[in-house]
PDB file of the backbone (N, CA, C, O) and the ligand in Angstrom, with CONECT records:
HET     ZN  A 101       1
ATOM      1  N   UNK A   1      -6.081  80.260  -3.510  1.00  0.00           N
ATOM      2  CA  UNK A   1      -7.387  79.587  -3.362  1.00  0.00           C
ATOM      3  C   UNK A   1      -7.202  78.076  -3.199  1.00  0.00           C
ATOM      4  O   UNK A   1      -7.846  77.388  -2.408  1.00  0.00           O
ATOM      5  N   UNK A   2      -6.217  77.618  -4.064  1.00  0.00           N
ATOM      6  CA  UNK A   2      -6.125  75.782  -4.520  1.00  0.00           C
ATOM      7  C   UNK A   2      -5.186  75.936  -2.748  1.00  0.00           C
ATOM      8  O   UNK A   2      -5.490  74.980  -2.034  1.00  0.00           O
ATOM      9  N   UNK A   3      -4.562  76.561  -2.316  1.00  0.00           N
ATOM     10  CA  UNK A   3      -3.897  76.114  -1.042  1.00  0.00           C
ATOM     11  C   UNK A   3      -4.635  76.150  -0.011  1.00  0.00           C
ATOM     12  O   UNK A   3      -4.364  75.193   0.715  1.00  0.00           O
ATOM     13  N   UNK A   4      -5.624  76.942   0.499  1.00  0.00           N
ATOM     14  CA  UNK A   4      -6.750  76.897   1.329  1.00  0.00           C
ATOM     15  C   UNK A   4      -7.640  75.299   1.313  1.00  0.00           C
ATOM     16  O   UNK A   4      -7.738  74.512   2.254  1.00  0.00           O
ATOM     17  N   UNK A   5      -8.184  75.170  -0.012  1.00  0.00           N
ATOM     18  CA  UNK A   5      -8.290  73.586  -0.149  1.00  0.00           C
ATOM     19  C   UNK A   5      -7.385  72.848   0.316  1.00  0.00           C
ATOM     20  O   UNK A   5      -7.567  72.053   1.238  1.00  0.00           O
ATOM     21  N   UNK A   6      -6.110  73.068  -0.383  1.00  0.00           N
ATOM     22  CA  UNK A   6      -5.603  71.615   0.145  1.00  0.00           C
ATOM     23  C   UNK A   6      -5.661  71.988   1.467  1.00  0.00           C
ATOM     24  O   UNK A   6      -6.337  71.015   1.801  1.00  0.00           O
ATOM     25  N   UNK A   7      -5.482  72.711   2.700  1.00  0.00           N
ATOM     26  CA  UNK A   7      -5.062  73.425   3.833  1.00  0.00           C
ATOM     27  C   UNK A   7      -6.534  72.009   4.652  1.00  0.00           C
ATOM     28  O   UNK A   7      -6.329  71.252   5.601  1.00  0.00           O
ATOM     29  N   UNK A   8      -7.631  72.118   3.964  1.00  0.00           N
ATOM     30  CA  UNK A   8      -8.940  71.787   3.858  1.00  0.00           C
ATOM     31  C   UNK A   8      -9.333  70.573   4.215  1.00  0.00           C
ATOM     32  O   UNK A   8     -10.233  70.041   4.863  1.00  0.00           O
ATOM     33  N   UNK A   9      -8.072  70.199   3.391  1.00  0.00           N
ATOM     34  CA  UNK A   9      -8.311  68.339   3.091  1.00  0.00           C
ATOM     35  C   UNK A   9      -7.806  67.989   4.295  1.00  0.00           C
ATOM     36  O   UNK A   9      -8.276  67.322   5.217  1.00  0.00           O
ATOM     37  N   UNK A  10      -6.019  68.950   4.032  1.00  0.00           N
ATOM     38  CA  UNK A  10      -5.189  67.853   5.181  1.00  0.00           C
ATOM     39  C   UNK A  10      -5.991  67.590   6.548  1.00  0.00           C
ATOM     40  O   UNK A  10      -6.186  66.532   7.146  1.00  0.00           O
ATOM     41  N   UNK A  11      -6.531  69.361   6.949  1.00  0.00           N
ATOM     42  CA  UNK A  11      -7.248  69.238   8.482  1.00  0.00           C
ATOM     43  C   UNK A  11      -8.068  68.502   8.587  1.00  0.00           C
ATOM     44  O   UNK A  11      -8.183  68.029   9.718  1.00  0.00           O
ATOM     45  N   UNK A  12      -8.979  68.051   7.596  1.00  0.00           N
ATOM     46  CA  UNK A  12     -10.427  67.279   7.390  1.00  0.00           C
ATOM     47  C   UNK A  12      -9.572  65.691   7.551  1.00  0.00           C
ATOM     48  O   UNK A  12     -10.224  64.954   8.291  1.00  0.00           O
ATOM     49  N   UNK A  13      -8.430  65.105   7.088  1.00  0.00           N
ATOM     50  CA  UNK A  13      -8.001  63.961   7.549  1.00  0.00           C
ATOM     51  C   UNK A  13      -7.187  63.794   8.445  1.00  0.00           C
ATOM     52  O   UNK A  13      -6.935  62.675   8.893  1.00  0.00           O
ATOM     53  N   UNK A  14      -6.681  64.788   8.825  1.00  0.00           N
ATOM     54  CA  UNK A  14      -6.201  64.806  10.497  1.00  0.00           C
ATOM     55  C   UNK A  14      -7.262  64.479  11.469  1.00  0.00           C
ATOM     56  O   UNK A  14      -7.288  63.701  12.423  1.00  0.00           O
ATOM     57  N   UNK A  15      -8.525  65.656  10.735  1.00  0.00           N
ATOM     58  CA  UNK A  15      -9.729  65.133  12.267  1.00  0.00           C
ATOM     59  C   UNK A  15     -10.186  64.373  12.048  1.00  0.00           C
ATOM     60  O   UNK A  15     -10.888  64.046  13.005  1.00  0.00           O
ATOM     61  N   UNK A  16     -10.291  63.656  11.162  1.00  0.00           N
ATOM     62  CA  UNK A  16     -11.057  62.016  10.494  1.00  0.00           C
ATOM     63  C   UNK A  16      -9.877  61.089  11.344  1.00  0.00           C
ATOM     64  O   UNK A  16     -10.409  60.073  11.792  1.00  0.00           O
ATOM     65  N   UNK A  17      -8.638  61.165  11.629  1.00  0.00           N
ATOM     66  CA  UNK A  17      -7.783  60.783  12.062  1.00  0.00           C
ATOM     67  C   UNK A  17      -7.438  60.386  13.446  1.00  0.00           C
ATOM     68  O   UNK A  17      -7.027  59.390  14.042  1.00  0.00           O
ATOM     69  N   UNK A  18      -7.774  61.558  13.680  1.00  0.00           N
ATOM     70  CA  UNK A  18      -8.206  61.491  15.459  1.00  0.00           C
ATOM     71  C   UNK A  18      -9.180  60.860  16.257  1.00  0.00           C
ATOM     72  O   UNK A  18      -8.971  60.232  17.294  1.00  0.00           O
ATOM     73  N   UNK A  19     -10.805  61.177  15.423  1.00  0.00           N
ATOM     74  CA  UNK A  19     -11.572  60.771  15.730  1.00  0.00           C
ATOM     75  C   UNK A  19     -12.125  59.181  15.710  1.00  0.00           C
ATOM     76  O   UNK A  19     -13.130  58.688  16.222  1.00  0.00           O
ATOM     77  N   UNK A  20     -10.688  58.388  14.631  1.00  0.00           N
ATOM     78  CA  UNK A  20     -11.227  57.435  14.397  1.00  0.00           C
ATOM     79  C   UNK A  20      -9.708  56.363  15.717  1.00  0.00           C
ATOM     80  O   UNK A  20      -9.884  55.320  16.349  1.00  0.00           O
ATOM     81  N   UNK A  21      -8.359  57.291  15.625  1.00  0.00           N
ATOM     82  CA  UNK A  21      -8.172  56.520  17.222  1.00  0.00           C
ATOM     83  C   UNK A  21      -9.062  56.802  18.406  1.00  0.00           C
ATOM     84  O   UNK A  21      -9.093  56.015  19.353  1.00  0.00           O
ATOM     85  N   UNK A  22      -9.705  57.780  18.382  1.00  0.00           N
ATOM     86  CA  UNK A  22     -10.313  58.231  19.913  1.00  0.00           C
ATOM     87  C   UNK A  22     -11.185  56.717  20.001  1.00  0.00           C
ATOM     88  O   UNK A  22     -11.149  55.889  20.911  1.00  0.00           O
ATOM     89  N   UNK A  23     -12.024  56.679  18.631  1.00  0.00           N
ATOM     90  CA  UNK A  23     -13.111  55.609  18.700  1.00  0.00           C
ATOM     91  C   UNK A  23     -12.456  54.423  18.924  1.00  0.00           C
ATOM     92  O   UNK A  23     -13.166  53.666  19.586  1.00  0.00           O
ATOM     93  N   UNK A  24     -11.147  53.855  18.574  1.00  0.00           N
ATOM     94  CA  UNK A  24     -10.779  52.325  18.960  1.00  0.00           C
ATOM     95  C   UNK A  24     -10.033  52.880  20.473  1.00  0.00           C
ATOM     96  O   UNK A  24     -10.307  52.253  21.497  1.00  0.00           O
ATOM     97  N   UNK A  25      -9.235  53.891  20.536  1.00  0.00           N
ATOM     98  CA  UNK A  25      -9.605  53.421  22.145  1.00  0.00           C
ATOM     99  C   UNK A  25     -10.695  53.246  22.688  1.00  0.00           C
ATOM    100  O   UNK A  25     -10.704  52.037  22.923  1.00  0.00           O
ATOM    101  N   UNK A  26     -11.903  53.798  23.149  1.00  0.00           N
ATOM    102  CA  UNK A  26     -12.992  54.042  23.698  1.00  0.00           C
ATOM    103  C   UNK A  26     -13.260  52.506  23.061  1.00  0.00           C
ATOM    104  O   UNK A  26     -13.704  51.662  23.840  1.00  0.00           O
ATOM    105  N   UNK A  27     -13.104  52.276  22.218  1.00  0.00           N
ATOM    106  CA  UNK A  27     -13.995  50.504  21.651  1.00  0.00           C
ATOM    107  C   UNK A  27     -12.843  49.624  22.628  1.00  0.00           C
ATOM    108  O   UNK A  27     -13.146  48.653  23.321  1.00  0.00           O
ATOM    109  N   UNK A  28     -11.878  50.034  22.540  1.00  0.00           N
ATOM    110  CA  UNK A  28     -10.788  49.076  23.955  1.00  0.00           C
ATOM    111  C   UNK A  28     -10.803  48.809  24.828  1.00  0.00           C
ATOM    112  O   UNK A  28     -10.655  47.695  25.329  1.00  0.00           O
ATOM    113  N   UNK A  29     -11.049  50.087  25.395  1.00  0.00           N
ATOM    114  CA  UNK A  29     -11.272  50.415  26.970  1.00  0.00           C
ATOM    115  C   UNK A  29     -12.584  49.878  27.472  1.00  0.00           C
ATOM    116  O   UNK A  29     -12.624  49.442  28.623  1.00  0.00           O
ATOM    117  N   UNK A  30     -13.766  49.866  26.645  1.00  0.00           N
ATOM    118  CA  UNK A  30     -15.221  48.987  26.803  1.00  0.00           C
ATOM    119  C   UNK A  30     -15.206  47.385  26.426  1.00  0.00           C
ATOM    120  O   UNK A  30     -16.137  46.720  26.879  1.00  0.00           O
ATOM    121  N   UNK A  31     -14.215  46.724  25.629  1.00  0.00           N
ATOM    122  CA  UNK A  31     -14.001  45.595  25.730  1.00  0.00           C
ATOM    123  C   UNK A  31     -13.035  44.762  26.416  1.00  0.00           C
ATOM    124  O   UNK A  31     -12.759  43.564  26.356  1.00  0.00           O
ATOM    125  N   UNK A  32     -12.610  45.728  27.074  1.00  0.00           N
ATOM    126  CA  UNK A  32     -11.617  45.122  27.854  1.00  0.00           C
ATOM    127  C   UNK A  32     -12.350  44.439  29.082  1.00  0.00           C
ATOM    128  O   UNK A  32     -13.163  44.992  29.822  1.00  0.00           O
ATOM    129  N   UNK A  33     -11.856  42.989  29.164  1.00  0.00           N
ATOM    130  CA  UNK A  33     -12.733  42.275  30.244  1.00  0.00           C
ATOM    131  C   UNK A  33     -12.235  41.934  31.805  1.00  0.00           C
ATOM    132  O   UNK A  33     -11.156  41.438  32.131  1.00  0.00           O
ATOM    133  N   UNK A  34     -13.325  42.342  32.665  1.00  0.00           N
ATOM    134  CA  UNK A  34     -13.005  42.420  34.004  1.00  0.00           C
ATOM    135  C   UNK A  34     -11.874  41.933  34.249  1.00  0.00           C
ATOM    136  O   UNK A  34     -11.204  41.711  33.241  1.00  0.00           O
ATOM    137  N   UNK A  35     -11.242  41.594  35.565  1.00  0.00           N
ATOM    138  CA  UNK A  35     -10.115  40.907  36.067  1.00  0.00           C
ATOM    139  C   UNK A  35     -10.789  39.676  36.246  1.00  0.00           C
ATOM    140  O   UNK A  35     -11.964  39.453  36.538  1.00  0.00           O
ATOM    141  N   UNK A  36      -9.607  38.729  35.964  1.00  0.00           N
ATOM    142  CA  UNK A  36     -10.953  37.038  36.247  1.00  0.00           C
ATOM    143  C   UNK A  36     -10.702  36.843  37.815  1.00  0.00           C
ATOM    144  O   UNK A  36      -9.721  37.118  38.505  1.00  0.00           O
ATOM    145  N   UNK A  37     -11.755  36.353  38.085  1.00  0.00           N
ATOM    146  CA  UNK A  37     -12.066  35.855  39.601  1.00  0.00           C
ATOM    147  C   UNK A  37     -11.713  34.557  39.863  1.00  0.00           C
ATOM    148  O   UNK A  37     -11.964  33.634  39.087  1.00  0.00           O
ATOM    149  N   UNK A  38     -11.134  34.428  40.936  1.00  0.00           N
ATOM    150  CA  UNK A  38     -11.117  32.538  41.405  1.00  0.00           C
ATOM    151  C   UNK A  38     -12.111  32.063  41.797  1.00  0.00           C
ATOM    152  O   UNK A  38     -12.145  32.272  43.009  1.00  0.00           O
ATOM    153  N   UNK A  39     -13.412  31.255  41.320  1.00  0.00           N
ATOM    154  CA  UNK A  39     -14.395  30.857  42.140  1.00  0.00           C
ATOM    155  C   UNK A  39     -14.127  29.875  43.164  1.00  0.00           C
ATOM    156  O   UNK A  39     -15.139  29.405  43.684  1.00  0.00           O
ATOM    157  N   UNK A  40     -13.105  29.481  43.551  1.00  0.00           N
ATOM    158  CA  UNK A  40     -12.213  28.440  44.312  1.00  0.00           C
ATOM    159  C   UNK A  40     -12.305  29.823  45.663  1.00  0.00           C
ATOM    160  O   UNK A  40     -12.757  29.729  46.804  1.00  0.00           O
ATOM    161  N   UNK A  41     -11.884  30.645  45.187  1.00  0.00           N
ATOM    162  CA  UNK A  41     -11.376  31.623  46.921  1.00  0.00           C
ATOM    163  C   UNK A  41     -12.628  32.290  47.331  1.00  0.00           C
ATOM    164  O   UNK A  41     -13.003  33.379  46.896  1.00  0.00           O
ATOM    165  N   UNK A  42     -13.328  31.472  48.305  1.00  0.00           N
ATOM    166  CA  UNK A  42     -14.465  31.380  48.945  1.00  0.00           C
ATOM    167  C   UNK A  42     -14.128  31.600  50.425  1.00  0.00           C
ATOM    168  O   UNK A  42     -13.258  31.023  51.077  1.00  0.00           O
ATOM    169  N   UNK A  43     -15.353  32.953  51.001  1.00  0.00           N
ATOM    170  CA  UNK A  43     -14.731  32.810  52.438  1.00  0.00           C
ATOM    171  C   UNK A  43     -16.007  32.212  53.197  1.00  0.00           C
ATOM    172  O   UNK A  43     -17.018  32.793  52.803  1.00  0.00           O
ATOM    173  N   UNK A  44     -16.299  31.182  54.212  1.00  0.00           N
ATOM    174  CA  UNK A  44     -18.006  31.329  54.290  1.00  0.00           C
ATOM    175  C   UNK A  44     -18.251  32.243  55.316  1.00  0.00           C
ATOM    176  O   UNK A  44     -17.447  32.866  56.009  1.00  0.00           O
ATOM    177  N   UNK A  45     -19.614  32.239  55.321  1.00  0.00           N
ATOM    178  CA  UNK A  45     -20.264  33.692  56.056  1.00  0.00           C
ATOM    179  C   UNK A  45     -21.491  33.030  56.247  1.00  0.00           C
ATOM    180  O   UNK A  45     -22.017  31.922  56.143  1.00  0.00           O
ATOM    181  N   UNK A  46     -21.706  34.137  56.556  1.00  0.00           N
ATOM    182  CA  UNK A  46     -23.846  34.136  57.159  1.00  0.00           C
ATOM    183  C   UNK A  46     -24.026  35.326  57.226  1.00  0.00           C
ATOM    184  O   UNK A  46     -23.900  36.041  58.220  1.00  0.00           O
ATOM    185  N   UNK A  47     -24.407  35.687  55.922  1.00  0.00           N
ATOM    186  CA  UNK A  47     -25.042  37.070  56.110  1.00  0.00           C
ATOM    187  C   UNK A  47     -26.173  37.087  55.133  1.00  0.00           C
ATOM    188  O   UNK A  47     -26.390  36.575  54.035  1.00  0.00           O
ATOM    189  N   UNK A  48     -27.062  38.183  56.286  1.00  0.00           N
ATOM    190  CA  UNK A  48     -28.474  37.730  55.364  1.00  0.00           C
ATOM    191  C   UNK A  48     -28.362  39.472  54.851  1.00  0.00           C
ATOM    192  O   UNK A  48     -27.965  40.469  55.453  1.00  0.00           O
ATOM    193  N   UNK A  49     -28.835  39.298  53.667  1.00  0.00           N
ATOM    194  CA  UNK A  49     -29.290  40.817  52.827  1.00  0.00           C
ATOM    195  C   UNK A  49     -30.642  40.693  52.638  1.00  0.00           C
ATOM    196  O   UNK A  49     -31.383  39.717  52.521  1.00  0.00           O
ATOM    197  N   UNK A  50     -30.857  42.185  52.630  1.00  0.00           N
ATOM    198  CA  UNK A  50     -32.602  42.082  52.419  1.00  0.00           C
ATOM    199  C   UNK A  50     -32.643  43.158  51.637  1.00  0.00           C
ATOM    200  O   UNK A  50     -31.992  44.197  51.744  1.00  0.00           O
ATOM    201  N   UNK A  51     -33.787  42.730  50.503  1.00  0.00           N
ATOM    202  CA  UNK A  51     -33.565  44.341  49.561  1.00  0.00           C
ATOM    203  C   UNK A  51     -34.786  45.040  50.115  1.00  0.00           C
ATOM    204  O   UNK A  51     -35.737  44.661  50.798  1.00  0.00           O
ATOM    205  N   UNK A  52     -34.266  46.702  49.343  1.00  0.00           N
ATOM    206  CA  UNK A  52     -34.867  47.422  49.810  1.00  0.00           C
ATOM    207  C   UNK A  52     -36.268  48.041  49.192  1.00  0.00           C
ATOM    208  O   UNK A  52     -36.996  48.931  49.630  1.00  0.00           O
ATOM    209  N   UNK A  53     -36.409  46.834  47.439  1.00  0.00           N
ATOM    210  CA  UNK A  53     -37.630  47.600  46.813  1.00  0.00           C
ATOM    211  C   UNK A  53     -38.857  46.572  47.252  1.00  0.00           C
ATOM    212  O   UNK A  53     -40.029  46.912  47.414  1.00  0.00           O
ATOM    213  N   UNK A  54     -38.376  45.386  47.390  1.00  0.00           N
ATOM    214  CA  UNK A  54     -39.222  44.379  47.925  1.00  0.00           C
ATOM    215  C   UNK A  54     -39.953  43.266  49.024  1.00  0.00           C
ATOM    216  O   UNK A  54     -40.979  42.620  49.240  1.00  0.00           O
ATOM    217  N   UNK A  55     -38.519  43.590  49.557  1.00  0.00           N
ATOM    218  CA  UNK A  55     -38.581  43.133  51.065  1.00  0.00           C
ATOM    219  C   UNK A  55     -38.161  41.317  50.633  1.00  0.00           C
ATOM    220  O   UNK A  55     -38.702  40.381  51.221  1.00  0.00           O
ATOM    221  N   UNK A  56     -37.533  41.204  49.963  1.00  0.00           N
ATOM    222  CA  UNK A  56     -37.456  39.651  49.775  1.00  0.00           C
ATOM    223  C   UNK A  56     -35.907  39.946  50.362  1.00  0.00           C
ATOM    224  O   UNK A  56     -35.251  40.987  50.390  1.00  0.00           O
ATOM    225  N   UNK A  57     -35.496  38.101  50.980  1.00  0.00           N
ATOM    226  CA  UNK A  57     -34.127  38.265  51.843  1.00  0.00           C
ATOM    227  C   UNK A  57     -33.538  36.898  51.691  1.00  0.00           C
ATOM    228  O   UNK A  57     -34.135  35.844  51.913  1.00  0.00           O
ATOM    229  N   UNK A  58     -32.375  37.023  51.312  1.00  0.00           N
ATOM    230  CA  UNK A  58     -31.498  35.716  51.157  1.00  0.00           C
ATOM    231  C   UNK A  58     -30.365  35.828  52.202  1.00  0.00           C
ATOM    232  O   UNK A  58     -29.828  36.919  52.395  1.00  0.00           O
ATOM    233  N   UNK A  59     -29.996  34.733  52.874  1.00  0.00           N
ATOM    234  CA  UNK A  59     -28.820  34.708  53.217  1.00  0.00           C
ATOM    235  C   UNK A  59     -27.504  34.201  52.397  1.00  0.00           C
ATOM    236  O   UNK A  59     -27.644  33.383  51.488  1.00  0.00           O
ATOM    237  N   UNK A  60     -26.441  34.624  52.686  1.00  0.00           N
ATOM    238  CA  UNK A  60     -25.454  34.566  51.894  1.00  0.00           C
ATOM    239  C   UNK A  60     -24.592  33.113  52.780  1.00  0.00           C
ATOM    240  O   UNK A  60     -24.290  33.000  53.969  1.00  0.00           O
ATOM    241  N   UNK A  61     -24.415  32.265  51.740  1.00  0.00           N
ATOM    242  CA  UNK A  61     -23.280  30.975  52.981  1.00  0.00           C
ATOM    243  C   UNK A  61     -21.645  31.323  52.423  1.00  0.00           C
ATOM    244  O   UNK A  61     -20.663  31.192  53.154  1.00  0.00           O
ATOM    245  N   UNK A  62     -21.579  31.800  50.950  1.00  0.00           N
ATOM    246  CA  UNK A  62     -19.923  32.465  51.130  1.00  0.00           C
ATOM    247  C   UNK A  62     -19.771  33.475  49.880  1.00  0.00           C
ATOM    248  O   UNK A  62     -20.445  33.747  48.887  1.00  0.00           O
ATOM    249  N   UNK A  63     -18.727  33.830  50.350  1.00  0.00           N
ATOM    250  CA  UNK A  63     -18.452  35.421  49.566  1.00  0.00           C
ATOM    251  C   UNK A  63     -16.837  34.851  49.526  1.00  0.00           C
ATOM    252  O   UNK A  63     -16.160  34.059  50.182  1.00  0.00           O
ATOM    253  N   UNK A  64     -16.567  36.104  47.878  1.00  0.00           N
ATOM    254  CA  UNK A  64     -15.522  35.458  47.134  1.00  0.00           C
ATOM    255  C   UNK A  64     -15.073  37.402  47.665  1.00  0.00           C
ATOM    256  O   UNK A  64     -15.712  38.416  47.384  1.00  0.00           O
ATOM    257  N   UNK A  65     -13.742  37.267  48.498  1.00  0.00           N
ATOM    258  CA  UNK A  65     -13.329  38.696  48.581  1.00  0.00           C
ATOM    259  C   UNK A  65     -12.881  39.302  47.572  1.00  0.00           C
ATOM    260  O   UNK A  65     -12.589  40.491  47.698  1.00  0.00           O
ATOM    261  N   UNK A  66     -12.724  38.685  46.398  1.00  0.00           N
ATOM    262  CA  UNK A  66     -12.266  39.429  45.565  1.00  0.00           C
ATOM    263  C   UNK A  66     -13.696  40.687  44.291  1.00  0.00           C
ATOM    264  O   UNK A  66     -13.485  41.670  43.580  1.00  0.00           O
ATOM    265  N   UNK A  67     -14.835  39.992  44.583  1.00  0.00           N
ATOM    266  CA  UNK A  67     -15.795  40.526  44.354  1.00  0.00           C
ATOM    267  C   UNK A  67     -17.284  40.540  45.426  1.00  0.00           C
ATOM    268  O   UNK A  67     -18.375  39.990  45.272  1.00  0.00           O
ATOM    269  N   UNK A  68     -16.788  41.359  46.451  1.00  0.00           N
ATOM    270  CA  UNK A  68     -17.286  41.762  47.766  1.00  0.00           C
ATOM    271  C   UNK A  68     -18.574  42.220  47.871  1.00  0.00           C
ATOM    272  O   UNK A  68     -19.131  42.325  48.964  1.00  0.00           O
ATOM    273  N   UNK A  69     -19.320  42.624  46.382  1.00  0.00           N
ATOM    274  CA  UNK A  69     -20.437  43.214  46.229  1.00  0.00           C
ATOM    275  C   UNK A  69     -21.592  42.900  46.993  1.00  0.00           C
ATOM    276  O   UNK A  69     -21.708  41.730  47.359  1.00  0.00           O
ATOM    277  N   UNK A  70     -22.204  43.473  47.211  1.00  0.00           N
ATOM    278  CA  UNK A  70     -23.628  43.368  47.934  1.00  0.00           C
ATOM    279  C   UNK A  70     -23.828  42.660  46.225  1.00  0.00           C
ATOM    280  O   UNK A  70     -23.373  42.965  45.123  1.00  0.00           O
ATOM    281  N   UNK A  71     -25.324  40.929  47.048  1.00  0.00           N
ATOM    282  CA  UNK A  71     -25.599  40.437  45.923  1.00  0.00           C
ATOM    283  C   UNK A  71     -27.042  41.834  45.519  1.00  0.00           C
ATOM    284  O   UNK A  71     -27.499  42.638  46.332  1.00  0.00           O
ATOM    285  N   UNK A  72     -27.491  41.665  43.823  1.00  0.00           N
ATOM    286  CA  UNK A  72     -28.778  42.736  43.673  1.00  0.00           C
ATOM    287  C   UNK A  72     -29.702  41.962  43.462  1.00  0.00           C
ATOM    288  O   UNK A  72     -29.433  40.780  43.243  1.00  0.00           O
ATOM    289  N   UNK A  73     -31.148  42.444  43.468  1.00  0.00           N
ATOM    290  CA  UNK A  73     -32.649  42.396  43.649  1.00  0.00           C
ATOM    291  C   UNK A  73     -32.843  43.609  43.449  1.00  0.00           C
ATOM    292  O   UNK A  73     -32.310  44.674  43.759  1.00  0.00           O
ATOM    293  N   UNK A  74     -34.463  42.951  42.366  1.00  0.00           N
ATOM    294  CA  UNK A  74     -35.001  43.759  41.601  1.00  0.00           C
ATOM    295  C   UNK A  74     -33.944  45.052  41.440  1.00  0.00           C
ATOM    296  O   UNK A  74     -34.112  45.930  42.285  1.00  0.00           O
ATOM    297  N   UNK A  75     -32.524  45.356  40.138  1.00  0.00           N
ATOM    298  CA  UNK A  75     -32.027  46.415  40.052  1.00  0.00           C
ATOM    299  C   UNK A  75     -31.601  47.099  41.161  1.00  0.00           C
ATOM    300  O   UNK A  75     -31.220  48.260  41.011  1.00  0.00           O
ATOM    301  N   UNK A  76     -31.597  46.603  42.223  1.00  0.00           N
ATOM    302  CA  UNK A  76     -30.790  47.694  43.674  1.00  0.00           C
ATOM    303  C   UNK A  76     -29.990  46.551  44.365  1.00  0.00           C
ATOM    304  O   UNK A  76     -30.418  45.448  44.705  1.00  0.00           O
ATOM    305  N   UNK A  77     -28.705  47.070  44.500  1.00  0.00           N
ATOM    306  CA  UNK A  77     -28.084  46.253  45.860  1.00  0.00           C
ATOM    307  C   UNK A  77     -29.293  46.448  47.313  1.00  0.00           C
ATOM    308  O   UNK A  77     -30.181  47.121  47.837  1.00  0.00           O
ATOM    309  N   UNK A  78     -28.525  45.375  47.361  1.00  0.00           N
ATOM    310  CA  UNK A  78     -29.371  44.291  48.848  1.00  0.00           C
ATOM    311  C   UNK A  78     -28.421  44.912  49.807  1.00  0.00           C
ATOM    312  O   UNK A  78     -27.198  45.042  49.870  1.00  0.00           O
ATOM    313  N   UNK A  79     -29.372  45.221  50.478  1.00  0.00           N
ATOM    314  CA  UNK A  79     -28.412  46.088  52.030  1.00  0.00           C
ATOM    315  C   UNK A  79     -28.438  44.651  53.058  1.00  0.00           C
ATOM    316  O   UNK A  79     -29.465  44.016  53.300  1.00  0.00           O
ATOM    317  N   UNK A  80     -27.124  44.333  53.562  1.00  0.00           N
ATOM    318  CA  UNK A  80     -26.871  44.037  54.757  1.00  0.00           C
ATOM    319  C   UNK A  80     -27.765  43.707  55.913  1.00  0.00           C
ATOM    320  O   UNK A  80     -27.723  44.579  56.781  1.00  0.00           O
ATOM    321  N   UNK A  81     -28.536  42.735  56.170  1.00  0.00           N
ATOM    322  CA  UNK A  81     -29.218  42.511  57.866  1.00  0.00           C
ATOM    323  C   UNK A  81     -28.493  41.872  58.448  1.00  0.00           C
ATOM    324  O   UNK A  81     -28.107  40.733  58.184  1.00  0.00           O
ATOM    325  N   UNK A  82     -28.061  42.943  59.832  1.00  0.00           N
ATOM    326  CA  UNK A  82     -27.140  42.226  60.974  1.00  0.00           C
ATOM    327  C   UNK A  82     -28.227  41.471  62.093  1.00  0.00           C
ATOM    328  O   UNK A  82     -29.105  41.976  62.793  1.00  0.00           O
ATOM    329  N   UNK A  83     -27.740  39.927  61.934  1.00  0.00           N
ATOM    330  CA  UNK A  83     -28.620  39.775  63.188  1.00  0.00           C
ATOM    331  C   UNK A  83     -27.949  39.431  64.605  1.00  0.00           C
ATOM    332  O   UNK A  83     -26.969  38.697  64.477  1.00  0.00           O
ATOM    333  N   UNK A  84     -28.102  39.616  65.280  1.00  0.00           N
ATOM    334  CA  UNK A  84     -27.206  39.229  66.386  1.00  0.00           C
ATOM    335  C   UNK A  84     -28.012  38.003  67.017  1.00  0.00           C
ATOM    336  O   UNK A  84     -29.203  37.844  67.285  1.00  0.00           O
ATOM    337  N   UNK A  85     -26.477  36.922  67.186  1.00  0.00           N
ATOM    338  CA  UNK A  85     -26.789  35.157  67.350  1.00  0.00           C
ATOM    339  C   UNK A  85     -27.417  35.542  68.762  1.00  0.00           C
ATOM    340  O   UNK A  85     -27.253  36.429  69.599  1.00  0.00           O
ATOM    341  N   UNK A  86     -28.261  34.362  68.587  1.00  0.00           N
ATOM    342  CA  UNK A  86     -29.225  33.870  69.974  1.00  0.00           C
ATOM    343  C   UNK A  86     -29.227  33.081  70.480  1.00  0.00           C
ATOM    344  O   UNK A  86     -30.242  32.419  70.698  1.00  0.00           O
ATOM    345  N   UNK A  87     -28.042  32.799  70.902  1.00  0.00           N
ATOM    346  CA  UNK A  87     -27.547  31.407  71.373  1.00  0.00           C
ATOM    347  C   UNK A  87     -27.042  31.649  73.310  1.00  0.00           C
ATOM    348  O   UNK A  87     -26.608  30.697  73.959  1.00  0.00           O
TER     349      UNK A  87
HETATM  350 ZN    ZN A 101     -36.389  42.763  45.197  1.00  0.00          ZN2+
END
């Protein structure tokens, strides 16, 4: 009977054990902070985005390739307007 207990404990701090590395990885892996960006490596451009919940539109004068993202409005990336020059 007394060996079933102890049998009890050990498993009960093995899984107390586990569960408490699982939690500092998972707390690691969520604090771990982006890759840093150069705000120096600028390419310029002209591109205008226009979002799609509001219709409001910025043009872009430079983009950093290392974070290429469409800029967002209102919660949605801003899709891309190609305009073709009129020159
Ligand atoms: Zn918007």
């Amino acid at each position: 009977m007394t060996g079933i207990l102890w049998l009890d404990v050990i498993l009960a701090i093995l899984l107390g054990y586990f569960i408490w590395r699982a939690s500092i990885a998972v707390i690691q892996m969520l604090s771990t902070p982006p890759p840093e960006v150069d705000p120096e490596n600028v390419v310029e451009v002209d591109q205008d985005y226009k979002c799609s919940v509001c219709g409001a539109e910025l043009t872009m004068k430079a983009v950093n390739p290392e974070e290429d993202k469409p800029p967002k409005h209102c919660r949605e990336e801003m899709v891309p307007v190609w305009r073709p020059q009129t020159s």
